[in-house]
C-alpha angles and dihedrals in degrees: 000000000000092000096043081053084045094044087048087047097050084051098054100050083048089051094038081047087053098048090041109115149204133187120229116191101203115213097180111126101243088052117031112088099188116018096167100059085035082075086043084053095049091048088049093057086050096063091046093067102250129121121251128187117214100212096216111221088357099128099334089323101301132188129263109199138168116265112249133155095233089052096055094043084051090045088046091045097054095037096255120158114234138164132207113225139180124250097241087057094045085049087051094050089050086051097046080048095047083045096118087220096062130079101228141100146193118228122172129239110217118163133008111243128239106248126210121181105199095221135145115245125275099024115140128244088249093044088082122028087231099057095043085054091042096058090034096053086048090241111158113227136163128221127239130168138179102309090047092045099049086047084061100258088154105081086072094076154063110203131028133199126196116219113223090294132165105212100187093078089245088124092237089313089265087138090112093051109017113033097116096043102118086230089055082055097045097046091048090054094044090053094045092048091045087050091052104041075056099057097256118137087198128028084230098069089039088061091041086060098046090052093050090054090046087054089047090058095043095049084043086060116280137138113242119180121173138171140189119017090341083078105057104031090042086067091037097059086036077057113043092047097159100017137101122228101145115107122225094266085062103043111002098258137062125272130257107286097226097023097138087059085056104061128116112215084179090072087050125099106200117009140051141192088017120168111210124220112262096187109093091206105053105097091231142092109210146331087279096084118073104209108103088039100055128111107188128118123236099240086048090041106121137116130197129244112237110248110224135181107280098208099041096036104035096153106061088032082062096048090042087060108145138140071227148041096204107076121189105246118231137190134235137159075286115027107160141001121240097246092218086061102056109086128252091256100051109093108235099211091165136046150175096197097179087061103036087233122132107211101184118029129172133190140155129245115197110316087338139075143216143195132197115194110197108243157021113272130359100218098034098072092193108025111189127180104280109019117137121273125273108254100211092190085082097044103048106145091038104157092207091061099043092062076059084060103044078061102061096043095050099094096051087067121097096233143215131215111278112244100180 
């Protein structure tokens, strides 16, 4: 008797093993239909308190997550491919991933992270590549901008994106095409009168502070990423702290004869040996942006993500994530850094090498991290004030947004040392 109960017993935990399930969401290129909202469906398990694996390198660096009747209706509601499958094929894929001959890697996915976009009111989702990936992808996120920032919002999140921001007080530099665009107006007085409401005599040491406060959170721990003209300015002003190099039409005085022997590529992140650019009506900030130095055109304009060690470089392998290496390249006020300007210490992990330009780059400052990513949309090669809205819907398995991606769920990753 005991050994026919133990026999039926045996035969239910096999048959409860065999139904036992778990969900893979592919991101390879011939079977995702929707990359960009499979990162917005991760996210979403997250919140949702369960645990997810990202499978680093395993079909594009696709999502393991538990079965669960609620997860496949939600994959099934924003057009996400999934596929169900058994535990004893999900162990074999991990084992296929731990294998030491294969370049792959498993890294956990804990906690959602809590998500800020430094952005001025009333801006519109498509106005910034972060925030339109951000609605579309269905990842919740909150706005703050300077007055949030300098009261120490900060210490809310984990991870933190700039707007296309110009951080030197010099308005975008659009002086030279745009001064007498009633928008141009309206944007300088908003920003005076900000600065001042804030105690701040100049919007240039307004922005200094808040990009002080922006590199504290980042050495205390935090994620920034930041693209377009937010990357370079942001270590500009980092750089020229006490130091005018803002012209009359910007702040009301001259500049600082000298300034550019006056700046401090130590209190930079990213760049080094830098020249700014002295002319008020260039629309540029300094040497460090390629875009008036390539010569690409724009059918043969694409750089190449770095490949790393996934298990011994897990954190620029995560942030490399892609169904392809080959990425379509895109402009922006600041569409590229010169290479021989990034400093040593600073990863390339994307590059344009016919034309000597890094396009994503990613370093550590103190216990935090940041990335810049060169441009202004991914899918809008040439992106001018006033151009029409990207409509992602027709650009759902977009590589270029999906780097953006990587970004935002980075922090939610249990993470290893980096070797690299």
């Amino acid at each position: 008797m005991l050994k026919k109960q133990f026999i039926l017993l045996l035969f239910l935990l096999v048959s409860f093993a065999g139904r036992a399930s778990m969900i893979l969401i592919p991101m390879d290129e011939s079977t995702q239909q929707n990359h960009l909202k499979a990162y917005g469906i991760t996210y979403w398990v997250l919140e949702k308190n369960y645990k997810a694996s990202w499978l680093l390198n395993y079909r594009g660096g696709s999502f393991l997550l538990p079965d669960a009747e609620e997860i496949r209706r939600e994959c099934q509601i924003r057009g996400v491919t999934f596929e169900v499958i058994s535990d004893g094929e999900a162990k074999s894929i991990q084992d296929e991933i731990s294998s030491p001959s294969q370049n792959m890697e498993t890294v956990v996915l804990e906690k959602a992270p809590k998500i800020a976009v430094y952005t001025p009111a009333g801006k519109q989702p498509w106005d910034d590549a972060v925030t339109l990936v951000l609605t579309y992808a269905e990842i919740p996120f909150e706005k703050i901008y300077d007055e949030e920032v300098l009261n120490d919002a900060l210490l809310l999140y984990d991870w933190l994106h700039l707007h296309h921001e110009d951080f030197t007080g010099q308005y975008g530099r659009f002086f030279g095409a745009y001064r007498n665009a009633p928008w141009y107006i309206e944007q300088k007085k908003e920003a005076e009168a900000l600065a001042a409401k804030l105690g701040y005599s100049k919007v240039s040491e307004e922005k200094l502070a808040v990009a002080n406060k922006i590199r504290n959170f980042v050495i205390g721990g935090g994620f920034m990423f930041a693209m377009c003209s937010a990357t370079d300015s942001f270590d500009i002003a980092l750089s020229a702290e006490g130091v005018d190099i803002c012209e009359t039409m910007f702040d009301g005085d001259p500049s600082d004869p000298n300034y550019q022997a006056s700046i401090d590529y130590n209190k930079t992140m990213a760049f080094k040996d830098f020249h700014l650019e002295r002319n008020p009506v260039v629309y540029e900030f300094s040497d460090i942006d390629m875009t008036t130095k390539r010569k690409v055109l724009m059918d043969n304009d694409y750089f190449t993500l770095m490949e790393y060690s996934a298990k011994w470089d897990p954190i620029p392998t995560m942030l490399c994530q892609n169904h392809t290496q080959l990425v379509k390249g895109f402009m922006g006020q600041t569409t590229s850094f010169d290479e021989s300007l990034v400093k040593s210490n600073v990863l390339i992990m994307g590059q344009n090498l016919q034309n000597g330009e890094a396009r994503y780059i990613h370093g550590t400052k103190g216990k935090g991290m940041f990335t810049f990513y060169g441009g202004h949309d991914p899918e809008d090669y040439q992106h001018r004030v006033g151009d029409a809205p990207t409509v992602l819907d027709l650009h759902p398995n977009s590589p270029g947004y999906r780097l953006i991606l990587n970004n935002v769920l980075f922090p939610a990753a249990r993470k290893k040392k980096l070797k690299t």
